[in-house]
C-alpha positions as CSV (number, residue, x, y, z in Angstrom):
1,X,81.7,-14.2,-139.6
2,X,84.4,-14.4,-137.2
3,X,82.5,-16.0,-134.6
4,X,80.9,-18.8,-137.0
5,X,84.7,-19.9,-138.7
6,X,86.1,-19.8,-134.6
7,X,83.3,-21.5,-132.7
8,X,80.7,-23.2,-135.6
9,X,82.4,-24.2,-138.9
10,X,83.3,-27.7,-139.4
11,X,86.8,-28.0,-138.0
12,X,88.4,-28.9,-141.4
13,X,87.0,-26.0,-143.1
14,X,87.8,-23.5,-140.6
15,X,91.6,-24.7,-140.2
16,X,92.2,-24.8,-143.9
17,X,90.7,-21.4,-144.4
18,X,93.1,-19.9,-142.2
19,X,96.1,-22.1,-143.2
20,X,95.3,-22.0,-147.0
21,X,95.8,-18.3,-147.5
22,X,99.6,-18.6,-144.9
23,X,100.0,-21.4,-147.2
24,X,99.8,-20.1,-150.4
25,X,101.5,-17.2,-149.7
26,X,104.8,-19.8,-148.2
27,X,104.4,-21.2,-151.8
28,X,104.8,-17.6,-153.5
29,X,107.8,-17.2,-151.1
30,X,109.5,-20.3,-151.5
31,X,109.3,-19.4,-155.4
32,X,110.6,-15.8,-154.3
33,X,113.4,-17.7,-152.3
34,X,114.1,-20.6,-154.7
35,X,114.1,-17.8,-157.4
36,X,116.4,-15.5,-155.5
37,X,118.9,-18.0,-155.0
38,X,118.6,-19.2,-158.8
39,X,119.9,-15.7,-159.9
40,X,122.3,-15.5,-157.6
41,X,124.0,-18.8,-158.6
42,X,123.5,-17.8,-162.3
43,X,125.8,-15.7,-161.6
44,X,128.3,-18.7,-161.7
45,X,130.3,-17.2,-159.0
46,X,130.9,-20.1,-156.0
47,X,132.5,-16.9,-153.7
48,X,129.4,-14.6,-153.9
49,X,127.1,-18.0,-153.8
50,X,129.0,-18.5,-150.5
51,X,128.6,-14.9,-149.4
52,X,125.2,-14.6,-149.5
53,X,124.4,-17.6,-147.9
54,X,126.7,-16.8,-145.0
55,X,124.7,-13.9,-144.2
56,X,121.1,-16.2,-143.9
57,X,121.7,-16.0,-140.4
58,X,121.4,-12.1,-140.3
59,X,118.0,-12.3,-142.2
60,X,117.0,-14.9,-140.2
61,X,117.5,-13.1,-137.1
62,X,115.4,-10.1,-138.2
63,X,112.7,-12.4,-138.9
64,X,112.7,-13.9,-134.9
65,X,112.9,-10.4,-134.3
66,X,109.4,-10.0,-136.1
67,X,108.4,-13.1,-134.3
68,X,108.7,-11.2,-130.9
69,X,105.5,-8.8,-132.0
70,X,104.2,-10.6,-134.5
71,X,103.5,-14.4,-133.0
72,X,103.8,-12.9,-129.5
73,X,100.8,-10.2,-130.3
74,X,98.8,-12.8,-132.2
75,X,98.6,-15.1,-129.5
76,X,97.5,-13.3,-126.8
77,X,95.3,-11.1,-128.7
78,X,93.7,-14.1,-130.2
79,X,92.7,-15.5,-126.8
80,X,91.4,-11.7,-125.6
81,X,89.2,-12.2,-129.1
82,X,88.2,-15.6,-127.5
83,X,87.1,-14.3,-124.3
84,X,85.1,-11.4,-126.3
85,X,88.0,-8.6,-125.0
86,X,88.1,-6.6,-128.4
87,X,88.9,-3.4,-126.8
88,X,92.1,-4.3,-125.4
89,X,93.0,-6.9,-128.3
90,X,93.2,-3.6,-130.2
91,X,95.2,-1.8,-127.9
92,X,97.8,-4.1,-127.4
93,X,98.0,-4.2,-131.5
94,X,99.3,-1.0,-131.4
95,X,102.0,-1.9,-128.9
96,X,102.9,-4.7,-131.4
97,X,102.9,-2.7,-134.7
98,X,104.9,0.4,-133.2
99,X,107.1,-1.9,-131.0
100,X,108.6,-3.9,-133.9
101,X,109.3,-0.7,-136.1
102,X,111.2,0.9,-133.4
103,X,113.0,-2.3,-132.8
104,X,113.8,-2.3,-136.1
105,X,115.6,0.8,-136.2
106,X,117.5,0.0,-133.1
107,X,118.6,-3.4,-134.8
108,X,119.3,-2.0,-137.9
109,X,122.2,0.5,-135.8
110,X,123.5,-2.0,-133.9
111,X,124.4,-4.0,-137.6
112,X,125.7,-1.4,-139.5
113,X,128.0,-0.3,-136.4
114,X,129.6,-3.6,-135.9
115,X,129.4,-4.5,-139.4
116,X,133.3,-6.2,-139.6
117,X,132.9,-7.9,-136.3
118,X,129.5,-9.7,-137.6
119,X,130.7,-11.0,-140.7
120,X,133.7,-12.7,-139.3
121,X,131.5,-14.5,-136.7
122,X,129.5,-15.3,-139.9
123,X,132.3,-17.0,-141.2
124,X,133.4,-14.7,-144.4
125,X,137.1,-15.3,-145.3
126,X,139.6,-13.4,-147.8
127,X,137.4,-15.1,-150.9
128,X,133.9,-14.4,-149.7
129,X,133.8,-11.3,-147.2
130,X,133.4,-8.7,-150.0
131,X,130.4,-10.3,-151.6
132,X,128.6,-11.2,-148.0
133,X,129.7,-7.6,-147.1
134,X,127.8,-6.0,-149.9
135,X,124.7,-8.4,-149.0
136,X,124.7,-7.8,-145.3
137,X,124.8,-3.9,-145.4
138,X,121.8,-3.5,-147.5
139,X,119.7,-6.4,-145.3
140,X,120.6,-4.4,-142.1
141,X,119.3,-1.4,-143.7
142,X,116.8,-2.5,-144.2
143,X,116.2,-4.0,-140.7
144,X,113.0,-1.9,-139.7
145,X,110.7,-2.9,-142.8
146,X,111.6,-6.3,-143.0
147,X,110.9,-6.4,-139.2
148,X,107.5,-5.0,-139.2
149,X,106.0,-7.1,-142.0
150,X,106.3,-10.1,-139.5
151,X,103.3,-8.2,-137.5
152,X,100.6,-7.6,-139.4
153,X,100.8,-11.2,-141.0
154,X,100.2,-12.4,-137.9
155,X,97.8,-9.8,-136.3
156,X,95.5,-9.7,-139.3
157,X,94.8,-13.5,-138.7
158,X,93.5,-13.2,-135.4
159,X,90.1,-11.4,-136.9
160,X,90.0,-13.4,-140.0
161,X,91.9,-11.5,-142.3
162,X,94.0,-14.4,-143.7
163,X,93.6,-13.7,-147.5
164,X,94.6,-10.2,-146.3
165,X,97.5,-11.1,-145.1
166,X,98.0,-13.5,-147.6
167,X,98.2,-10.6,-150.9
168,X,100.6,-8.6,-148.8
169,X,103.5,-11.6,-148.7
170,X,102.2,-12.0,-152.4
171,X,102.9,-8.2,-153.2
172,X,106.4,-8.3,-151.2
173,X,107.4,-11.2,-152.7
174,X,106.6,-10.7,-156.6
175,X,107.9,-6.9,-156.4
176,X,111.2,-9.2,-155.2
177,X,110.9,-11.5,-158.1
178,X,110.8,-8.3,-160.5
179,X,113.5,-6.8,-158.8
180,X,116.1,-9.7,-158.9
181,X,117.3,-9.9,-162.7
182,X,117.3,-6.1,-162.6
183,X,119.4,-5.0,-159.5
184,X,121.7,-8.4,-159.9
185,X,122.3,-8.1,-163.8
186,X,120.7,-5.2,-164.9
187,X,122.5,-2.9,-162.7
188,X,125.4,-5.6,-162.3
189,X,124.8,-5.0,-158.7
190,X,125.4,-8.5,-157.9
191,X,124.9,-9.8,-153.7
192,X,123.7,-5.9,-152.8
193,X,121.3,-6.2,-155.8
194,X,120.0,-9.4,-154.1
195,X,119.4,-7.8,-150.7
196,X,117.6,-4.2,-152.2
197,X,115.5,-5.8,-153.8
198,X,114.2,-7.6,-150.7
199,X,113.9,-4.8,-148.5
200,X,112.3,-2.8,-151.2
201,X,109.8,-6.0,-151.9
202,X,109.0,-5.6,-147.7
203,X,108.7,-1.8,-147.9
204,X,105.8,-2.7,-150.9
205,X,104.1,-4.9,-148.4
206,X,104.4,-3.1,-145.3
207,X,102.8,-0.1,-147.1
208,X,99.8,-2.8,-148.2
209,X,99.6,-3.8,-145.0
210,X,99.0,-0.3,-142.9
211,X,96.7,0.6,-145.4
212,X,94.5,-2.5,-145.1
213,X,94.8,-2.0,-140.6
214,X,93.9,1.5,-141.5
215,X,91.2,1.4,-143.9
216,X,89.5,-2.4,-143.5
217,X,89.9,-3.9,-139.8
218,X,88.0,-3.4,-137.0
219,X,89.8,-4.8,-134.4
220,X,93.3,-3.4,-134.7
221,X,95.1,-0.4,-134.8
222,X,98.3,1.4,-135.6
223,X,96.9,4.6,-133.9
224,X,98.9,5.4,-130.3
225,X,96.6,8.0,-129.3
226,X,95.8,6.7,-126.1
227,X,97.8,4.1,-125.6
228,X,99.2,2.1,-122.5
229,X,100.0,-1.2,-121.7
230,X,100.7,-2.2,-118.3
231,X,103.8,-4.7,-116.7
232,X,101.6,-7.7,-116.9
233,X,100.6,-7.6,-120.8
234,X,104.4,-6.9,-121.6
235,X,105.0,-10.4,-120.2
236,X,102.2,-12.2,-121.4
237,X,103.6,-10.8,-125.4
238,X,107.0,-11.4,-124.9
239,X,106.8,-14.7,-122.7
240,X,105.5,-16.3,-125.7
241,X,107.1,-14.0,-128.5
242,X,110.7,-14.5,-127.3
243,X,110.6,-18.0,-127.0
244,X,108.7,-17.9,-130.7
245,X,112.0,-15.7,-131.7
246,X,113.8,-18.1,-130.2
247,X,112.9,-20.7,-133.1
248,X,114.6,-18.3,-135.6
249,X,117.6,-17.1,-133.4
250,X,118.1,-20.7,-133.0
251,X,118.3,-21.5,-136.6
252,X,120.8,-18.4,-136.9
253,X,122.8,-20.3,-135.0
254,X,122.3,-23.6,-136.2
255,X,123.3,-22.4,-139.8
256,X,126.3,-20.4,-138.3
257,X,127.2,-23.4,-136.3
258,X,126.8,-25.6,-139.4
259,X,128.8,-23.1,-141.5
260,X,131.6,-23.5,-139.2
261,X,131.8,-27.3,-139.4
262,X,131.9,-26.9,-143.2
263,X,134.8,-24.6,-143.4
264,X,137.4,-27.0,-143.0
265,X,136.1,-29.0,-145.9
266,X,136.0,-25.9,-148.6
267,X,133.8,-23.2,-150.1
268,X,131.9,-25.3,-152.0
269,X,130.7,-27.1,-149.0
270,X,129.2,-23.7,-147.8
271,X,127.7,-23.3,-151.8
272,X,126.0,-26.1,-151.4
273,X,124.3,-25.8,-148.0
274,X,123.1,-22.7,-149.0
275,X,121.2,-24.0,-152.4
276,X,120.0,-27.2,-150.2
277,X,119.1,-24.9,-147.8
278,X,116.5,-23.7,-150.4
279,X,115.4,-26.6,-151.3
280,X,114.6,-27.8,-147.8
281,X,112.9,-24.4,-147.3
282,X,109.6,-26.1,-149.6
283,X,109.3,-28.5,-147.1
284,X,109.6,-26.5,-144.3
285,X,107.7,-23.1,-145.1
286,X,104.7,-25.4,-146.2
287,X,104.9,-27.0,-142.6
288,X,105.2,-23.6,-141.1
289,X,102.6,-22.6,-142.9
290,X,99.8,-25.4,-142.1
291,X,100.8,-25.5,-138.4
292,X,101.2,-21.3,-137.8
293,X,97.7,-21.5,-139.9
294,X,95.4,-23.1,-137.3
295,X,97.0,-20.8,-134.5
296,X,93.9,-18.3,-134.1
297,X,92.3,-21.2,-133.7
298,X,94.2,-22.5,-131.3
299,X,94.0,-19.2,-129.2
300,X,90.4,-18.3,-129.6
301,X,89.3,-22.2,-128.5
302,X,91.5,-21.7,-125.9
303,X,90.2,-18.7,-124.7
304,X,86.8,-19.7,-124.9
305,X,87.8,-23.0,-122.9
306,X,86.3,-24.9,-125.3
307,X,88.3,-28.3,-125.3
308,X,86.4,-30.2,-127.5
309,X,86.7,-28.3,-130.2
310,X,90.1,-27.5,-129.3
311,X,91.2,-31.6,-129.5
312,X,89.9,-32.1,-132.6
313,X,91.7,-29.4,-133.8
314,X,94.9,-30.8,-133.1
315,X,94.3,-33.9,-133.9
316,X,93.8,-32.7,-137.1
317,X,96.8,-29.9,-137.5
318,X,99.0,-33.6,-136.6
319,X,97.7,-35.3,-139.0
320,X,98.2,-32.6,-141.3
321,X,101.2,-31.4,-140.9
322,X,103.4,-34.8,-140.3
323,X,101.4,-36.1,-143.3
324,X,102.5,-33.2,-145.4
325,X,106.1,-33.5,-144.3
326,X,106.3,-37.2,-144.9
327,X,104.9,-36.9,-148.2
328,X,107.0,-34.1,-149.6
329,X,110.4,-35.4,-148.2
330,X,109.6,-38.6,-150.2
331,X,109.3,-36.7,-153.5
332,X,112.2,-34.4,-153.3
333,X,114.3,-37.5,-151.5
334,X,114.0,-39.0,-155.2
335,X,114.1,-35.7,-157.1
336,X,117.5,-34.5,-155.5
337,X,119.8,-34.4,-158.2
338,X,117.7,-32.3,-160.1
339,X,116.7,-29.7,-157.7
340,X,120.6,-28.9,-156.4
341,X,120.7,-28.7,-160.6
342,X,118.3,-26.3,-161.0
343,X,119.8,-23.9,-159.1
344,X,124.0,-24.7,-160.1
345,X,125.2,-27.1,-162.9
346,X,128.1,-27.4,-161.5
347,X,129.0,-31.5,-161.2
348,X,130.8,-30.7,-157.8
349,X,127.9,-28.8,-156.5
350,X,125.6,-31.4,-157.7
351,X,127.4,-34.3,-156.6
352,X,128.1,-32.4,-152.9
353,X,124.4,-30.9,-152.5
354,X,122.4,-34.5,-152.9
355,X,123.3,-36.3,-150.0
356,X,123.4,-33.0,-148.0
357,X,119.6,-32.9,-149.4
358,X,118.6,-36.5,-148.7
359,X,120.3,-36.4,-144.9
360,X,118.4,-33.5,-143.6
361,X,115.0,-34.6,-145.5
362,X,115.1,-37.6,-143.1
363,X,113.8,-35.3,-140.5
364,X,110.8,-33.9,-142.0
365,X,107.8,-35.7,-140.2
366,X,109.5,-35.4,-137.1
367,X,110.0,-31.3,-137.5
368,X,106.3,-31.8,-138.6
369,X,105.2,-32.6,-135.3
370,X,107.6,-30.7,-133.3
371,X,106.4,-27.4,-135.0
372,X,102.5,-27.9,-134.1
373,X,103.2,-28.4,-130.5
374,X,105.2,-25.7,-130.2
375,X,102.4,-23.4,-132.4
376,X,99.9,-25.1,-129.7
377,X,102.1,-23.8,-126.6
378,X,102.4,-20.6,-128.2
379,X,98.5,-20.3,-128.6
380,X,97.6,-21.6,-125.2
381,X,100.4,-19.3,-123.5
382,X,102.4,-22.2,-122.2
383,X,105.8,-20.6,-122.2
384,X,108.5,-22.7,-120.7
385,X,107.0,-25.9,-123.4
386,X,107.9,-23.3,-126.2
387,X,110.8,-22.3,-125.6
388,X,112.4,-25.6,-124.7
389,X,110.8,-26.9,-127.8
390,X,112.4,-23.4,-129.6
391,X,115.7,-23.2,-128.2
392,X,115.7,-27.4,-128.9
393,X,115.9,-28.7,-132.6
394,X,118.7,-26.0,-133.7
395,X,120.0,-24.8,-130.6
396,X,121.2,-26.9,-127.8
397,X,120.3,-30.4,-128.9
398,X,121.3,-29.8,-133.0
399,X,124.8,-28.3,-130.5
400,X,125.3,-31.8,-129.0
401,X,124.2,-33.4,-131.5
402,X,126.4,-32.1,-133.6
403,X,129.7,-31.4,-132.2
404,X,129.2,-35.9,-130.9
405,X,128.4,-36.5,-134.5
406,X,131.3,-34.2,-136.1
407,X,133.8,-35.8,-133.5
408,X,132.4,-39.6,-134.5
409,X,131.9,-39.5,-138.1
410,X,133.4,-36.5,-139.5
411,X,131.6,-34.8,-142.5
412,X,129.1,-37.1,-142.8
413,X,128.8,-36.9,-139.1
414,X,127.5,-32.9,-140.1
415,X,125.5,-33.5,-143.1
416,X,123.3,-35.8,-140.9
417,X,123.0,-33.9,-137.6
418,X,120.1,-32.1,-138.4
419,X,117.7,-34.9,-138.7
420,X,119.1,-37.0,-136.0
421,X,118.4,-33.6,-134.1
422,X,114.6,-33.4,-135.4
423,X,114.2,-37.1,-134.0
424,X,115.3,-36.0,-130.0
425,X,113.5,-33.1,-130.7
426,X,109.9,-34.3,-131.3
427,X,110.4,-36.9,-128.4
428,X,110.7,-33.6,-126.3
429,X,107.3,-32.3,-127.9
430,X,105.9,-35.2,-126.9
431,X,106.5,-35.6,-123.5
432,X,106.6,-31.5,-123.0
433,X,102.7,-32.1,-124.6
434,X,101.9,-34.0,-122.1
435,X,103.5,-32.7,-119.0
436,X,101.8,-29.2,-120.0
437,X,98.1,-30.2,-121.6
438,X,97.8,-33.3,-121.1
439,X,95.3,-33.3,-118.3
440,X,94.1,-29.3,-118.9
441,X,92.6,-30.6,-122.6
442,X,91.2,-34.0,-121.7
């Protein structure tokens, strides 16, 4: 089965049958995330709204931490799988499940110790500090599980497994979902109520997912018995897993960056990032979702040194993707109003989150095709064209980009900096695309 979806199934079918299932389980999370965020601005409390979204960064950052293992595993085991290399595929699976947990921990100590000094980099002032305070202890907590689950939904791709890995995200997220009215009003736990129940929703999926490696797969393994890895492999996973982290510690940064250049301008500038932040989230997790999708793909065709196969598969992630972006910016473009709404009824908010909405919508194709290059480098081990492409859109070029815009135009300067970063940023792709594969896949 694996061999006929990676080498003979019509490339259509075989992409969307590994990007439906990391699709739909982006959908179930965007309604986790979208609901999460609706709770905790029904709580009508702009402070604790503010809190919690000052401390996105944090989660973020765990989740690059994830990506380390998780996308730097997945893409060279992928191309061992390509080159018919099962037997050390699986052992450097174990190096990838047990590396992230222990990570985890180590993260999780370094948080909690410097706890003070973190949320005043974050931004928190005298209104908001106790509310991201209570939010940020219980997310560093719970550090190791939320780290791990980025593995396995990766790993259990690379033989097949995508519905798989597709019911753990759904079990992590609905337990969430559950969780939210109870800990935030129920127990009147408020931000902390927010963040346990989204490490308890990643311990319910992480337990999913060790007893699907340990009971269903084949190729992988949590088992060390045995185990070594040698100088060589340890590059080959983290010189495409750190410049995949890179992606989310560059987004930590963006946001933190972005957070700053609010301040000045109030709160309730910060409020309303944070809910358009969700919104923008649809378009961006779906997009994740359809380009990380087609990466076993990518790896095993790769591996195989099949470039036929291989070009029509990105000519058809492209068209895909960008497509997908386009169209989806266009709708929520027009339904702005409504969707900052949903989430506060506050005029203000409303009247401060649309354009906020439709100025980083603008970007949306453009991160569209940025995104499946960089998945490409990452598949095909081209290092140095992902991490310029993942220290790029929001890390030195949204930085120039800007500080030049925030200097010129002031807040509206901000607002739009994001997409005139995604524009530079896919001009990058491109020309990175073809310095790098250009001539290997033609």
């Amino acid at each position: 089965m694996q061999n006929e979806l990676f080498e003979k199934m019509p490339i259509p079918r075989a992409y969307m049958k590994l990007a439906i299932p990391v699709m739909l389980s982006s959908v179930l999370m965007l309604v986790y995330n979208m609901v999460d965020m609706y709770f905790i601005a029904g709580t009508g409390n702009t402070n604790l709204v503010a809190g919690v979204s000052l401390c996105a960064p944090v989660f973020t950052f765990l989740i690059a931490m994830g990506d380390i293992f998780g996308l730097g595993g997945s893409s060279v085991i992928s191309r061992l799988f390509g080159a018919g290399r099962t037997d050390d595929g699986r052992r450097l699976s174990v190096f990838a499940f047990l590396g992230s947990a222990l990570c985890g921990v180590v993260i999780a100590a370094v948080l909690l110790l410097f706890a003070n000094p973190m949320l005043n980099l974050l931004g928190a002032n005298a209104e908001t500090f106790e509310y991201a305070k209570a939010y940020y202890f219980w997310i560093a907590l719970g550090a190791p599980v939320i780290i791990f689950s980025l593995v396995p939904t990766n790993l259990l791709r690379t033989e097949g497994f995508a519905t798989g890995a597709m019911i753990g995200s759904f079990i992590g997220s609905i337990v969430n979902i559950i969780l939210d009215p109870v800990f935030i009003f129920g127990l009147k736990m408020g931000a902390a109520g927010a963040a346990i129940a989204t490490v308890i929703g990643n311990v319910c999926a992480d337990a999913f997912y060790i007893w699907l490696i340990t009971n269903k797969s084949k190729l992988l393994s949590l088992d060390p018995k045995g185990f070594r890895i040698s100088g060589s492999e340890l590059k080959q996973i983290f010189g495409i897993g750190i410049p995949s982290s890179i992606t989310n510690i560059m987004q930590s940064i963006g946001v933190m960056l972005l957070n700053r250049f609010l301040l000045p301008y109030g709160n309730d500038k910060i409020a309303a990032m944070g809910i358009v932040s969700k919104v923008v989230m649809i378009v961006i997790m779906i997009m994740v979702a359809f380009s990380f999708g087609g990466q076993p793909l990518y790896g095993y065709l790769y591996g195989s040194g099949n470039k036929k196969r291989m070009n029509e598969t990105i000519r058809f992630a492209y068209t895909l993707v960008c497509g997908t972006g386009l169209a989806l910016a266009t709708v929520l473009f027009a339904a702005a109003p409504a969707m900052i709404s949903f989430f506060m009824k506050d005029a203000g908010v409303i009247a401060t989150g649309t354009p906020m909405l439709r100025a980083i919508l603008m970007g949306m194709p453009f991160i569209g095709f940025t995104m499946v290059t960089t998945c490409i480098f990452q598949s095909t081990g081209k290092a140095t064209g992902a991490l310029l492409l993942s220290a790029g859109r929001q890390g030195y070029i949204y930085a120039a980009v800007i500080f030049t815009a925030a200097a010129l135009f002031g807040y509206t300067g901000v607002i739009h900096a994001q997409a005139v970063s995604d524009i530079f940023t896919a001009v990058l792709a491109f020309v990175l695309f073809r310095l790098f594969l250009g001539k290997e896949l033609h």
